[in-house]
PQR file with spaces between the fields and no chain letter, atoms N, CA, C, O and H, PARSE charges and radii, in Angstrom:
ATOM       1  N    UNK     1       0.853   -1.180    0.000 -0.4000 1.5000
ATOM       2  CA   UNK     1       0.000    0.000    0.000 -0.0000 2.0000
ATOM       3  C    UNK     1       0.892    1.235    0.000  0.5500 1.7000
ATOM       4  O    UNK     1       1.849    1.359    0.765 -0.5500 1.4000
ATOM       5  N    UNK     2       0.475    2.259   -1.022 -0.4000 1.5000
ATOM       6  CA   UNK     2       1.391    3.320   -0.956 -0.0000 2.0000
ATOM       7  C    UNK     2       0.933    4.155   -0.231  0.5500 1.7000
ATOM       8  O    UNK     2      -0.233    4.479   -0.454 -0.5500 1.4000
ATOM       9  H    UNK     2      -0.302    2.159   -1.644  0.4000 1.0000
ATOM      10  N    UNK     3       1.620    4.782    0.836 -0.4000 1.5000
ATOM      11  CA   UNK     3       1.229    6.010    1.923 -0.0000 2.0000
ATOM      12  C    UNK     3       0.919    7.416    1.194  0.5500 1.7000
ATOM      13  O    UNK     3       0.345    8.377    1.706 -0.5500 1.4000
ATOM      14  H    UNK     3       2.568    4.519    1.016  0.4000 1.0000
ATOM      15  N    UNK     4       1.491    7.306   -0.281 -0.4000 1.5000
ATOM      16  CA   UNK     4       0.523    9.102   -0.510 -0.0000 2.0000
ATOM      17  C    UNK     4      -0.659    8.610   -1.495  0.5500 1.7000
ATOM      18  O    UNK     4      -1.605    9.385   -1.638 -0.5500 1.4000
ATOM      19  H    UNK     4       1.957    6.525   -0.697  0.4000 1.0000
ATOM      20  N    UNK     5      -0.667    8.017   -1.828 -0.4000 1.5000
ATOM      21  CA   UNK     5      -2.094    8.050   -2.515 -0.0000 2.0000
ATOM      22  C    UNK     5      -3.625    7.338   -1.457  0.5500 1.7000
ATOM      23  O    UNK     5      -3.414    6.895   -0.328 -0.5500 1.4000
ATOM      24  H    UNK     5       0.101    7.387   -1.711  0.4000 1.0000
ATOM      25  N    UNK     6      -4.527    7.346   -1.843 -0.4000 1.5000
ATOM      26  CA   UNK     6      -6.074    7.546   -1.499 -0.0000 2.0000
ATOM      27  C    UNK     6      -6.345    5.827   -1.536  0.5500 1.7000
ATOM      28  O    UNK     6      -7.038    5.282   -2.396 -0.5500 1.4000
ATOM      29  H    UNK     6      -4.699    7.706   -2.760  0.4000 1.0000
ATOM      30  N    UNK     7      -5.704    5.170   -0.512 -0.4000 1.5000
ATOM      31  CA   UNK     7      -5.974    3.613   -0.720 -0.0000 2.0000
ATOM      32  C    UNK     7      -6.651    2.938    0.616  0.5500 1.7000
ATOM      33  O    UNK     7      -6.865    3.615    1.621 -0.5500 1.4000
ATOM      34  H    UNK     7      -5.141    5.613    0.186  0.4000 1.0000
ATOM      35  N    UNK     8      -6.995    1.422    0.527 -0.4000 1.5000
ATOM      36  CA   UNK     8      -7.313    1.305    1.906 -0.0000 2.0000
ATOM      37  C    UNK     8      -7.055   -0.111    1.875  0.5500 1.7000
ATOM      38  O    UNK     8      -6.866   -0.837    0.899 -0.5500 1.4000
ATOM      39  H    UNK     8      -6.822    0.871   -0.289  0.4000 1.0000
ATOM      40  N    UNK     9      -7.078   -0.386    3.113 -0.4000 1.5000
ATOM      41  CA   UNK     9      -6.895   -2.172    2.938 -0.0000 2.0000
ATOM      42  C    UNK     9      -8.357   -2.859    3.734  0.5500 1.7000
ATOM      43  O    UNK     9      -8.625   -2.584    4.903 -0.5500 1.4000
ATOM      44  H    UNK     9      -7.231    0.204    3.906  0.4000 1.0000
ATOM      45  N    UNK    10      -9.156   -3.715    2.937 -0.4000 1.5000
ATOM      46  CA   UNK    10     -10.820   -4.093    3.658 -0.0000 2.0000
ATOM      47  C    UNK    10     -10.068   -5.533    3.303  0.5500 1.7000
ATOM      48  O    UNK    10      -9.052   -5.675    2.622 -0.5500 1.4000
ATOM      49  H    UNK    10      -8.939   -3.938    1.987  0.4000 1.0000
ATOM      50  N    UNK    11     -11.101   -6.870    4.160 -0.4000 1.5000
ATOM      51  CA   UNK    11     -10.632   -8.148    4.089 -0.0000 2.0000
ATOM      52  C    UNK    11     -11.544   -8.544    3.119  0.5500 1.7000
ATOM      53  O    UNK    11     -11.102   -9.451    2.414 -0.5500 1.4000
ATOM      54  H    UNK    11     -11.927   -6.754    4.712  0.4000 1.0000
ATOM      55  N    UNK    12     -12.864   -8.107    2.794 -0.4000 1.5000
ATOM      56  CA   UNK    12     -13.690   -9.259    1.512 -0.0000 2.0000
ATOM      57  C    UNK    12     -13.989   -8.109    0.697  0.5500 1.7000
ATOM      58  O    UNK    12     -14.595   -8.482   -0.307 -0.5500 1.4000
ATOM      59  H    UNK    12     -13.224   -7.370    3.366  0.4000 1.0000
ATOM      60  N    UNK    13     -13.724   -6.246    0.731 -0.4000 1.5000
ATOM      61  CA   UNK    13     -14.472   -5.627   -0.787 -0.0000 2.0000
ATOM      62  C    UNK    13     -13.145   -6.374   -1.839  0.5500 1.7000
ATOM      63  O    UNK    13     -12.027   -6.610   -1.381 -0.5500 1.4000
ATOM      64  H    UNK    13     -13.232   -5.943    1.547  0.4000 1.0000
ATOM      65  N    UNK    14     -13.529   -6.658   -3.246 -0.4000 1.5000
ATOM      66  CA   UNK    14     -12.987   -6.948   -4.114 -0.0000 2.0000
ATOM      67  C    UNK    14     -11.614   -5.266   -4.548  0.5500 1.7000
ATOM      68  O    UNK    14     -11.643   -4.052   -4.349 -0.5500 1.4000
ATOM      69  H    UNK    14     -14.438   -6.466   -3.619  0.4000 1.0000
ATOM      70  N    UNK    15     -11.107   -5.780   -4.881 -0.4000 1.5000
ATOM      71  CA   UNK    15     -10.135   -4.677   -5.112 -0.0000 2.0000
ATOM      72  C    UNK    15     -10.812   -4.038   -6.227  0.5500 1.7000
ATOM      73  O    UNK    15     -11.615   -4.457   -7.060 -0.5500 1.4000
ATOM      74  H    UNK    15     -11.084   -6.767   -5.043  0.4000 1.0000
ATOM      75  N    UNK    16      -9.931   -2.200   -5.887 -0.4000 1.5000
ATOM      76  CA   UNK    16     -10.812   -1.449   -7.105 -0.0000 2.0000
ATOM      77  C    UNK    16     -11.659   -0.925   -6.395  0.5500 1.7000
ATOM      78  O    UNK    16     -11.602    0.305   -6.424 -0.5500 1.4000
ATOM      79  H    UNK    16      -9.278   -1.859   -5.210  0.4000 1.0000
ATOM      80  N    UNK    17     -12.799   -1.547   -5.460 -0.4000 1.5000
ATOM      81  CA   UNK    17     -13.900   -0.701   -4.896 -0.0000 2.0000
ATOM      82  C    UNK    17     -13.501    0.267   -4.235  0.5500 1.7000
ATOM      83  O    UNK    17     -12.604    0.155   -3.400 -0.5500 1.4000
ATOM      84  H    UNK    17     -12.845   -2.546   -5.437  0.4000 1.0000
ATOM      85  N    UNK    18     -14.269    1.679   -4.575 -0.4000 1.5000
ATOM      86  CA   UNK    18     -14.353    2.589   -4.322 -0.0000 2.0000
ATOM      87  C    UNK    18     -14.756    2.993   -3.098  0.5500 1.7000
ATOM      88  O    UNK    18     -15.965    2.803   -3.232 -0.5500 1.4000
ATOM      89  H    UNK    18     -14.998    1.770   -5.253  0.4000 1.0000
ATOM      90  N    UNK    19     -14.601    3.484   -1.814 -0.4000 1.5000
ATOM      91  CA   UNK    19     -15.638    3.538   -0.778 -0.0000 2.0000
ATOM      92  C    UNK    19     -14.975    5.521   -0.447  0.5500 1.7000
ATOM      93  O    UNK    19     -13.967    6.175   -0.713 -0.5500 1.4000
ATOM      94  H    UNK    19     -13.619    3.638   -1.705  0.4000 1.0000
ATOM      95  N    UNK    20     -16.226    5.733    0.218 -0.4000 1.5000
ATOM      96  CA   UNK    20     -16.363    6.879    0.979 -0.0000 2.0000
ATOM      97  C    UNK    20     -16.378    6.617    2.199  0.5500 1.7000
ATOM      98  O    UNK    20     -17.068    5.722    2.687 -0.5500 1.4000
ATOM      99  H    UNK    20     -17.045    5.202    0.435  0.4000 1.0000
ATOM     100  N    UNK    21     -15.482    7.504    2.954 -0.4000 1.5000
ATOM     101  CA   UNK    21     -15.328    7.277    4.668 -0.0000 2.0000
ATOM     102  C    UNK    21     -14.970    8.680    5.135  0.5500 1.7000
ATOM     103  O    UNK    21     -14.264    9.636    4.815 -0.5500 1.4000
ATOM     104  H    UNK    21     -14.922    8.231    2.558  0.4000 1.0000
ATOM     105  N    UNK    22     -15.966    8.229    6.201 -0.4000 1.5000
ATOM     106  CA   UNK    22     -16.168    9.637    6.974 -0.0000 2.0000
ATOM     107  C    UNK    22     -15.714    9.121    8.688  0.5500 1.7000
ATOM     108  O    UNK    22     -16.002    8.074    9.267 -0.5500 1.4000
ATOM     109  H    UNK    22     -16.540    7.453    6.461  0.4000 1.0000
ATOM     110  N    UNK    23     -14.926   10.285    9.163 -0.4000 1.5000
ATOM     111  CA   UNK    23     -14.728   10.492   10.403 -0.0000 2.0000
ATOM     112  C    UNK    23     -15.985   11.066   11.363  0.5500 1.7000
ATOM     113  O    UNK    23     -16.599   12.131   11.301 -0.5500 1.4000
ATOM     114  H    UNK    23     -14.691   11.136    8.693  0.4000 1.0000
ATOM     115  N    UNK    24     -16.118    9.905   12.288 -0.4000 1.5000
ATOM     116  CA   UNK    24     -17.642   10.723   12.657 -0.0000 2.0000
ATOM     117  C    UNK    24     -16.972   11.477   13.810  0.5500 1.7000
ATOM     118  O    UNK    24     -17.821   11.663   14.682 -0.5500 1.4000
ATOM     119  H    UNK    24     -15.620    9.039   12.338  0.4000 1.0000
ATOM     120  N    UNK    25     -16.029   11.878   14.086 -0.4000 1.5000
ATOM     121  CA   UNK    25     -15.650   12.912   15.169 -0.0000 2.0000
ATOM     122  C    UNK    25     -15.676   14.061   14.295  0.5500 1.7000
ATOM     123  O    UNK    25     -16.106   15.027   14.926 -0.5500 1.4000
ATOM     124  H    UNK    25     -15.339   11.726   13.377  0.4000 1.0000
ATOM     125  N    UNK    26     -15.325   14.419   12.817 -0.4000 1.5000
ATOM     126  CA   UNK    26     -14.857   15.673   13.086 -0.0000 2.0000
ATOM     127  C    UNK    26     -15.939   15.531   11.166  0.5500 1.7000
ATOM     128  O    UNK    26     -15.316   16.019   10.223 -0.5500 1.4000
ATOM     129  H    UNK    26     -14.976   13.635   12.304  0.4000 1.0000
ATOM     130  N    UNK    27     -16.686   15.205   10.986 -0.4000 1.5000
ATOM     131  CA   UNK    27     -17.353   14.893    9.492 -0.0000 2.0000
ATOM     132  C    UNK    27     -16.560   14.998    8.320  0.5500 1.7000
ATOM     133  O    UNK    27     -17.048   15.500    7.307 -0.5500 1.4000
ATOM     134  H    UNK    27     -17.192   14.808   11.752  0.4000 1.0000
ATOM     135  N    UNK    28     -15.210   14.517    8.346 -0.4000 1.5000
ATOM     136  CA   UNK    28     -14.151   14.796    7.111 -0.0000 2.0000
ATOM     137  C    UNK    28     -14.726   13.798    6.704  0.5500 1.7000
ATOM     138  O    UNK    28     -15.265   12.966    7.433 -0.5500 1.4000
ATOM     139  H    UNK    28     -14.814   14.109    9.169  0.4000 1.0000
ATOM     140  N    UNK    29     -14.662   13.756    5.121 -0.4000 1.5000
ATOM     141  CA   UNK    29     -14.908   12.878    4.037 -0.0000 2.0000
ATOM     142  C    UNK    29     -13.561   12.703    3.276  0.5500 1.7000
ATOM     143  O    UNK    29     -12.758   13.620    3.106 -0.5500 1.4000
ATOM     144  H    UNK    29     -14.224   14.432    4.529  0.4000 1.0000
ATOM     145  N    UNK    30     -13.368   11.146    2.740 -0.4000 1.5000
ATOM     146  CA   UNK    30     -12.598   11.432    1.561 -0.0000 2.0000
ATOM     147  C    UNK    30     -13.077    9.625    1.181  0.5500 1.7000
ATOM     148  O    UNK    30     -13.736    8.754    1.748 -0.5500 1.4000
ATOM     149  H    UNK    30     -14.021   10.401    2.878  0.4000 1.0000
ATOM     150  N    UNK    31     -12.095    9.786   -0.434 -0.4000 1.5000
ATOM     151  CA   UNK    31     -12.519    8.376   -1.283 -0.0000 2.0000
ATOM     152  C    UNK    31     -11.884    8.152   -1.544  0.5500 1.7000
ATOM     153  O    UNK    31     -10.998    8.837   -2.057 -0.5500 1.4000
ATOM     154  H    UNK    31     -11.559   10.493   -0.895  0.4000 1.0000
ATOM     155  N    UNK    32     -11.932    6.403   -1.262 -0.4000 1.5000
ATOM     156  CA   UNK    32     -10.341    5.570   -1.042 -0.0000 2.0000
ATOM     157  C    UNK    32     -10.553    4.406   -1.918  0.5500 1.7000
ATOM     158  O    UNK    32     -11.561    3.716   -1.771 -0.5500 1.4000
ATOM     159  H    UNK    32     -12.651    5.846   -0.845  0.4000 1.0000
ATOM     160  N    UNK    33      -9.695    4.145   -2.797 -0.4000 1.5000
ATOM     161  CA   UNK    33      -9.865    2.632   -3.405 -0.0000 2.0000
ATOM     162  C    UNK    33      -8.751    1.112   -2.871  0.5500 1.7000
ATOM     163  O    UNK    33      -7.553    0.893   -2.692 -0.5500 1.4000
ATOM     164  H    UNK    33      -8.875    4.705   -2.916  0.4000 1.0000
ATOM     165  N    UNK    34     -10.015    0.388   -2.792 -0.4000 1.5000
ATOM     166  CA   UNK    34      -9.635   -0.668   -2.104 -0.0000 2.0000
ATOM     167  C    UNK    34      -8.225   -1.148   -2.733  0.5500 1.7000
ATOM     168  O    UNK    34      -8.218   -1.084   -3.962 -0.5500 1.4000
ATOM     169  H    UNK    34     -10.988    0.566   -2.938  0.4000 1.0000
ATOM     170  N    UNK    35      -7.025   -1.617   -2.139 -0.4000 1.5000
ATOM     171  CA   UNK    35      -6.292   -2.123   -2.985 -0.0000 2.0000
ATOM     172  C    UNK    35      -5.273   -2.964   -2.008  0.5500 1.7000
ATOM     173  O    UNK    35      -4.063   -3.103   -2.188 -0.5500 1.4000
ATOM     174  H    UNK    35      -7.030   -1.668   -1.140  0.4000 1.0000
ATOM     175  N    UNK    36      -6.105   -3.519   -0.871 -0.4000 1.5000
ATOM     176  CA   UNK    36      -5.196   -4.300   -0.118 -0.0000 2.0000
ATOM     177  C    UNK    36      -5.970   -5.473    0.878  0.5500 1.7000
ATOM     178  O    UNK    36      -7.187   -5.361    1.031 -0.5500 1.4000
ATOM     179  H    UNK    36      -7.087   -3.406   -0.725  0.4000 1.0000
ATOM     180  N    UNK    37      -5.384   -6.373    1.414 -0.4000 1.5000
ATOM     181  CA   UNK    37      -5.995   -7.171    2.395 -0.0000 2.0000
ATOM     182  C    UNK    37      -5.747   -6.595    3.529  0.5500 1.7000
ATOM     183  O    UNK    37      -4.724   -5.912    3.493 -0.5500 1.4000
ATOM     184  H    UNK    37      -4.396   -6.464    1.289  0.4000 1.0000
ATOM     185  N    UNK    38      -6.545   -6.615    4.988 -0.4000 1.5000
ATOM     186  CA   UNK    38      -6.017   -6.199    5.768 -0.0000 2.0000
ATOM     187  C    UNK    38      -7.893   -5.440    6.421  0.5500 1.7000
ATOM     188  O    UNK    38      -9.018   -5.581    5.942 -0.5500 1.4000
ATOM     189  H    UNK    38      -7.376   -7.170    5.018  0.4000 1.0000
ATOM     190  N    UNK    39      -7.490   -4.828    7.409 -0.4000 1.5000
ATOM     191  CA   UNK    39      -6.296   -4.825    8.590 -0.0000 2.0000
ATOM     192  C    UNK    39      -5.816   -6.508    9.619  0.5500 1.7000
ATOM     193  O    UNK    39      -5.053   -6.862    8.721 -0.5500 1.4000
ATOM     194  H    UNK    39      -6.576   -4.714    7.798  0.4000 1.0000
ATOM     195  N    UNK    40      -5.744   -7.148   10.197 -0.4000 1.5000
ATOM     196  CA   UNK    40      -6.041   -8.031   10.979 -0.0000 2.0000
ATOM     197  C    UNK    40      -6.194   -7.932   12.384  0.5500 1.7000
ATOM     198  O    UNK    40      -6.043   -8.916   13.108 -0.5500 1.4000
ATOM     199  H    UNK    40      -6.364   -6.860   10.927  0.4000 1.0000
ATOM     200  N    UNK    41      -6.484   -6.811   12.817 -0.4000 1.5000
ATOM     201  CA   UNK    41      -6.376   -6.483   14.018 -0.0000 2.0000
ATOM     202  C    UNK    41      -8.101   -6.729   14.735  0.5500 1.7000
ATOM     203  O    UNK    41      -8.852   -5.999   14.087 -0.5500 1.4000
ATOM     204  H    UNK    41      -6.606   -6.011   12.229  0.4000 1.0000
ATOM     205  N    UNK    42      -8.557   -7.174   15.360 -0.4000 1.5000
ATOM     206  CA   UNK    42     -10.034   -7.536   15.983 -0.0000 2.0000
ATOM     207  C    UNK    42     -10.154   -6.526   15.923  0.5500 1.7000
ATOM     208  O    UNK    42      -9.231   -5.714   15.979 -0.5500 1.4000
ATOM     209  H    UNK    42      -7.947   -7.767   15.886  0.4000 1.0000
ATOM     210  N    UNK    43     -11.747   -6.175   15.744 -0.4000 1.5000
ATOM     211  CA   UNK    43     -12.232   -4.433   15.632 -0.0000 2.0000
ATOM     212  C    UNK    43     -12.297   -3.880   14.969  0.5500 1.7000
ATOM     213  O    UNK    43     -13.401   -3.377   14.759 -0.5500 1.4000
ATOM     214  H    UNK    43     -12.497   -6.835   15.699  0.4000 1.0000
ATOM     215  N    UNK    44     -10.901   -3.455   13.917 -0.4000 1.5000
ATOM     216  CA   UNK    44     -10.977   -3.243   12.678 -0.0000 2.0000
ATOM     217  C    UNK    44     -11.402   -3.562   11.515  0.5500 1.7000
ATOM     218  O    UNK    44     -11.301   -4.683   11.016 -0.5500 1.4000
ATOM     219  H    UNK    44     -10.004   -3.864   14.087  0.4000 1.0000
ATOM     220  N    UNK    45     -12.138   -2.148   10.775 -0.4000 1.5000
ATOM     221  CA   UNK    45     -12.606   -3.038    9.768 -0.0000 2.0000
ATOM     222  C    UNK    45     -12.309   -2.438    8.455  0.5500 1.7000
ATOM     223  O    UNK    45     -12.823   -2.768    7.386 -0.5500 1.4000
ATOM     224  H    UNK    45     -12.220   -1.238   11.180  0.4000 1.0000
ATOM     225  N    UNK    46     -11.050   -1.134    8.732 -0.4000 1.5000
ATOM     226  CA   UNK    46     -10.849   -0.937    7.297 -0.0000 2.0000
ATOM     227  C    UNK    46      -9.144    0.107    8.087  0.5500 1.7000
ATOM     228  O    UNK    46      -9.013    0.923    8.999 -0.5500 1.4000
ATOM     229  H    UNK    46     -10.633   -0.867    9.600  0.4000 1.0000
ATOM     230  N    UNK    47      -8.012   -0.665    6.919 -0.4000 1.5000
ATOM     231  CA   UNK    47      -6.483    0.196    7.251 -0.0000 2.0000
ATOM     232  C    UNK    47      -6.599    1.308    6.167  0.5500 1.7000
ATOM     233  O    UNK    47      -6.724    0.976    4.988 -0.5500 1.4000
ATOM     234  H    UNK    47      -8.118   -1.328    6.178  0.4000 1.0000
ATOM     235  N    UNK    48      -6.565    2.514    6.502 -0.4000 1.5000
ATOM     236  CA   UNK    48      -6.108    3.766    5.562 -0.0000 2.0000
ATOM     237  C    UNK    48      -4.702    4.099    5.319  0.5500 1.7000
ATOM     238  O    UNK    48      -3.804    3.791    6.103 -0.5500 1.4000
ATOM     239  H    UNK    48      -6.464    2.784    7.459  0.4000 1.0000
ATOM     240  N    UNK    49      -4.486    4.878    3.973 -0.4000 1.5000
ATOM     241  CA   UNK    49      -3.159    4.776    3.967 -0.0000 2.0000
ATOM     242  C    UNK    49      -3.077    6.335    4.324  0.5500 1.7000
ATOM     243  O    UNK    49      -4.090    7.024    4.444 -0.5500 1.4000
ATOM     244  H    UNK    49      -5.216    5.129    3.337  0.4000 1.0000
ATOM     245  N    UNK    50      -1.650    6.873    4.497 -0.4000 1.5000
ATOM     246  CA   UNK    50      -1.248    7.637    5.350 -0.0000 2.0000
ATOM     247  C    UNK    50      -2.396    8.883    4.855  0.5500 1.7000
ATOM     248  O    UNK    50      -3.223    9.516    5.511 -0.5500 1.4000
ATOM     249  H    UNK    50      -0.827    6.313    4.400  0.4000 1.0000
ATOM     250  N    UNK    51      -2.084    8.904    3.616 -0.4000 1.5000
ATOM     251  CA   UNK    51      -2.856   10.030    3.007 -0.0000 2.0000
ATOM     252  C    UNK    51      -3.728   10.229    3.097  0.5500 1.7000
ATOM     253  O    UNK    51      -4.122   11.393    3.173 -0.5500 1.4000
ATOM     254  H    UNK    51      -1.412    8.390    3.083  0.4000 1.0000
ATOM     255  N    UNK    52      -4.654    9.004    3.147 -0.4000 1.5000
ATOM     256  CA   UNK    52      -6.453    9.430    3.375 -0.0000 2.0000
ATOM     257  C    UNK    52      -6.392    9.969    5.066  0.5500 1.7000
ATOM     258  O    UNK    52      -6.844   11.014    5.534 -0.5500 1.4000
ATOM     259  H    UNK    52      -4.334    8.058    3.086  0.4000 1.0000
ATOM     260  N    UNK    53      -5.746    8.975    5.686 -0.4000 1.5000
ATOM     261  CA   UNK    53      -6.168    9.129    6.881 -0.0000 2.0000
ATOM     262  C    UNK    53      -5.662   11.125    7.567  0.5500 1.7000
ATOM     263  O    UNK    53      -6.212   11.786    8.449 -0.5500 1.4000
ATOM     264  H    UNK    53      -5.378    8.126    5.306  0.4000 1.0000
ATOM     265  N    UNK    54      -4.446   11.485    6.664 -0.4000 1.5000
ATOM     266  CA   UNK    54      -4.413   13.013    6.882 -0.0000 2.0000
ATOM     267  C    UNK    54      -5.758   14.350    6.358  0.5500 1.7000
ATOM     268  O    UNK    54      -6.254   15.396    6.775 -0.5500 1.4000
ATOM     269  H    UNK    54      -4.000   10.948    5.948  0.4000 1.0000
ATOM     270  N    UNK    55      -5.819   13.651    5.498 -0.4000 1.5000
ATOM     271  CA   UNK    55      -7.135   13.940    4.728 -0.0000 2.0000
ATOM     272  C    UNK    55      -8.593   14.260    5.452  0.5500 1.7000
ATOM     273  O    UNK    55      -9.125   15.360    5.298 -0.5500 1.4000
ATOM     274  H    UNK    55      -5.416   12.801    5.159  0.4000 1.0000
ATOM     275  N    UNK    56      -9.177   13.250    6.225 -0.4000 1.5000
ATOM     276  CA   UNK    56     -10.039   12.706    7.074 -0.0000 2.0000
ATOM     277  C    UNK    56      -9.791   13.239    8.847  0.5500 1.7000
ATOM     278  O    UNK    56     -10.500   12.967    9.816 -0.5500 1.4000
ATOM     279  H    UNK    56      -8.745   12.357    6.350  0.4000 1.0000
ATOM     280  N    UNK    57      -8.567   14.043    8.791 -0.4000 1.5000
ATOM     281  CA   UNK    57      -8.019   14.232   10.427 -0.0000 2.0000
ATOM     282  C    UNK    57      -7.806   13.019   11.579  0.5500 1.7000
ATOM     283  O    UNK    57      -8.243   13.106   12.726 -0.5500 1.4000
ATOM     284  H    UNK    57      -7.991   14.265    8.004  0.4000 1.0000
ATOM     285  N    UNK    58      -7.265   12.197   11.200 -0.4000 1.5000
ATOM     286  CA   UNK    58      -6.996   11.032   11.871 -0.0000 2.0000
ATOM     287  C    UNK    58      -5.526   10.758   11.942  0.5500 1.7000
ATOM     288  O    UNK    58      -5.333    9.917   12.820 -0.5500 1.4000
ATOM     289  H    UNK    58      -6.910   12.126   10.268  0.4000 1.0000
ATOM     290  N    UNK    59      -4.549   11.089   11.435 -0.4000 1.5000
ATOM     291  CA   UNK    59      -3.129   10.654   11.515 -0.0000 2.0000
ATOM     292  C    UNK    59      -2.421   10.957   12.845  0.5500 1.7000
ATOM     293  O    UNK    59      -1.196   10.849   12.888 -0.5500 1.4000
ATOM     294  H    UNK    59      -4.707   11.773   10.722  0.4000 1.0000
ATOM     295  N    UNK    60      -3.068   11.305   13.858 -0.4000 1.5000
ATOM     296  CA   UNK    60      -2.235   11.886   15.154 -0.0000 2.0000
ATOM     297  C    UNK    60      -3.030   10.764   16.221  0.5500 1.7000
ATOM     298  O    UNK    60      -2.495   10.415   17.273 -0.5500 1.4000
ATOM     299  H    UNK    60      -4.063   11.393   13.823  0.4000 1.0000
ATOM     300  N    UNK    61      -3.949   10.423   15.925 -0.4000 1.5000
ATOM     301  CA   UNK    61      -4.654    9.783   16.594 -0.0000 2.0000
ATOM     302  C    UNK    61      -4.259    8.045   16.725  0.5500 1.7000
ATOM     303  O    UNK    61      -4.073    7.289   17.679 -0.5500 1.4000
ATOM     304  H    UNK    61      -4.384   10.707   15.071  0.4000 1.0000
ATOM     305  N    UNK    62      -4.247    7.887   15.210 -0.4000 1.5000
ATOM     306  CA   UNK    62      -4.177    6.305   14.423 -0.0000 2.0000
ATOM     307  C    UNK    62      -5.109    5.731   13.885  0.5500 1.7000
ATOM     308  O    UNK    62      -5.154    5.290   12.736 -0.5500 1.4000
ATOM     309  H    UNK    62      -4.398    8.501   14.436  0.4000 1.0000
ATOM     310  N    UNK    63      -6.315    5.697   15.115 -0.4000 1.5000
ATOM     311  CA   UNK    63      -7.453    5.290   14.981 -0.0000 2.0000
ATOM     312  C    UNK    63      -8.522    6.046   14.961  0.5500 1.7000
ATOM     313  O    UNK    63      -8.133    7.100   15.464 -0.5500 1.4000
ATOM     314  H    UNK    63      -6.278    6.056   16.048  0.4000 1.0000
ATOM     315  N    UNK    64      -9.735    6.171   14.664 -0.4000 1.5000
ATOM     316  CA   UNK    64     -10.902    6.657   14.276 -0.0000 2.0000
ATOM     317  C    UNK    64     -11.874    6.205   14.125  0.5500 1.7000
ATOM     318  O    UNK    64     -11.896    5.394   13.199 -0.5500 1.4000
ATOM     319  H    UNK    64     -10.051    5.315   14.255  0.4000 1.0000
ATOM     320  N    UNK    65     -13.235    6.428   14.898 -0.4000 1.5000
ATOM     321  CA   UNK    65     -14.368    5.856   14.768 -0.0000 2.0000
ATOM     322  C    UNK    65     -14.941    6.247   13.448  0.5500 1.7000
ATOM     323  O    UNK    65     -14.776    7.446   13.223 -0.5500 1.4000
ATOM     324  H    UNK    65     -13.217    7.087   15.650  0.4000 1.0000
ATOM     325  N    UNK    66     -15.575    5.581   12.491 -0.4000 1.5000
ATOM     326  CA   UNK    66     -15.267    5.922   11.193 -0.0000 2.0000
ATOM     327  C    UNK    66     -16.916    5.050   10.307  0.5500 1.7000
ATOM     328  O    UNK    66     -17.315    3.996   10.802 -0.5500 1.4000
ATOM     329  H    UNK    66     -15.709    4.607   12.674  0.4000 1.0000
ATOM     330  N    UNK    67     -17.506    5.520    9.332 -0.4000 1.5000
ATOM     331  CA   UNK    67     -18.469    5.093    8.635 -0.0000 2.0000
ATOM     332  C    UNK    67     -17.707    4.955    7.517  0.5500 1.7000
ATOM     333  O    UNK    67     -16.630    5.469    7.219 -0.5500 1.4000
ATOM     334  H    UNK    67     -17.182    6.376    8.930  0.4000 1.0000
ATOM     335  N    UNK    68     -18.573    4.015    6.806 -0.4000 1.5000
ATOM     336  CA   UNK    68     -18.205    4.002    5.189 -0.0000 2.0000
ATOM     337  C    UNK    68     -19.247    3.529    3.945  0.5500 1.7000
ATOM     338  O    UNK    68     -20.157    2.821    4.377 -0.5500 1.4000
ATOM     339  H    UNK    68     -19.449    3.597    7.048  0.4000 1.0000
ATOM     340  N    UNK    69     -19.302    3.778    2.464 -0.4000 1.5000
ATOM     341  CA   UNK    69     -19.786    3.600    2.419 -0.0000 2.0000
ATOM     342  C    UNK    69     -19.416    3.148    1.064  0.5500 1.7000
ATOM     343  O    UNK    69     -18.332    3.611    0.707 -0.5500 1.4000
ATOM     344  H    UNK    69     -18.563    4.353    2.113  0.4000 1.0000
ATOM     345  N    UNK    70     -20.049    2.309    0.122 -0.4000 1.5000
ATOM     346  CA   UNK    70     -19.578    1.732   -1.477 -0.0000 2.0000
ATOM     347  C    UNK    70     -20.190    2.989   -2.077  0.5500 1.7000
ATOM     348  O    UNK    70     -21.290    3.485   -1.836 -0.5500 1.4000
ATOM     349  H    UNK    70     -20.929    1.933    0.412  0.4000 1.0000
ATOM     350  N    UNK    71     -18.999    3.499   -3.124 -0.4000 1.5000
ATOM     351  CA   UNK    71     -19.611    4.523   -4.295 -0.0000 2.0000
ATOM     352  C    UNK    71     -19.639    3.634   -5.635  0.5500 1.7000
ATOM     353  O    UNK    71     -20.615    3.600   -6.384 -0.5500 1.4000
ATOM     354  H    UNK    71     -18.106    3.096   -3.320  0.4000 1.0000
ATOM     355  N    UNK    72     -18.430    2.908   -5.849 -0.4000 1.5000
ATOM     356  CA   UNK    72     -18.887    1.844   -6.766 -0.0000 2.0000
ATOM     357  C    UNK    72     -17.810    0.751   -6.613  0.5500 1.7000
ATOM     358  O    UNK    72     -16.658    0.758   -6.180 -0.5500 1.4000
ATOM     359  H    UNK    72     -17.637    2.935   -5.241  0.4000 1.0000
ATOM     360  N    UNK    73     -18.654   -0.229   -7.155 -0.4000 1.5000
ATOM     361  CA   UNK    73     -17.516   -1.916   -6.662 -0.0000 2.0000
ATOM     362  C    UNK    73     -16.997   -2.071   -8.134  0.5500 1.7000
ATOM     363  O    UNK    73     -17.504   -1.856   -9.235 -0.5500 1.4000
ATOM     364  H    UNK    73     -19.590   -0.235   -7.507  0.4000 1.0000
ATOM     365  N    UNK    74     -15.972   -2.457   -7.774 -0.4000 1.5000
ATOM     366  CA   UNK    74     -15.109   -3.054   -9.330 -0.0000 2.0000
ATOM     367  C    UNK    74     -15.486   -4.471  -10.013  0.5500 1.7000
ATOM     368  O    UNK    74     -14.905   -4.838  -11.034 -0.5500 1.4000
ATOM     369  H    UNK    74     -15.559   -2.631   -6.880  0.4000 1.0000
């Protein structure tokens, strides 16, 4: 996964899918395409790469309570 571009890592969307994710602490939006397996951590249910997650106001934190949503599947 490359840390400046708009990627994410989900365990079953097919790669390519598109999703929208929003920070519900602070309502940042941004759109990330799937392009990895991952995260494996219990709880988690989606890894951002550095960029979205600066994007979204989450990089100081790590983690983020977070929605998402399919804009389109590949």
């Amino acid at each position: 996964m490359n840390p400046s571009t708009l990627t994410a890592a989900h365990r079953s969307l097919a790669f390519g899918t598109r999703l929208k994710v929003t920070n519900k602490h602070n309502g940042r939006t941004v759109v990330v395409r799937v392009n990895d397996r991952g995260p494996f951590i219990r709880g988690r249910v989606l890894d951002l790469s550095r960029a979205a997650a600066q994007d979204i106001g989450m990089v100081s934190t790590g983690t983020a309570s977070i929605c998402y949503q399919v804009v389109s599947a590949s």
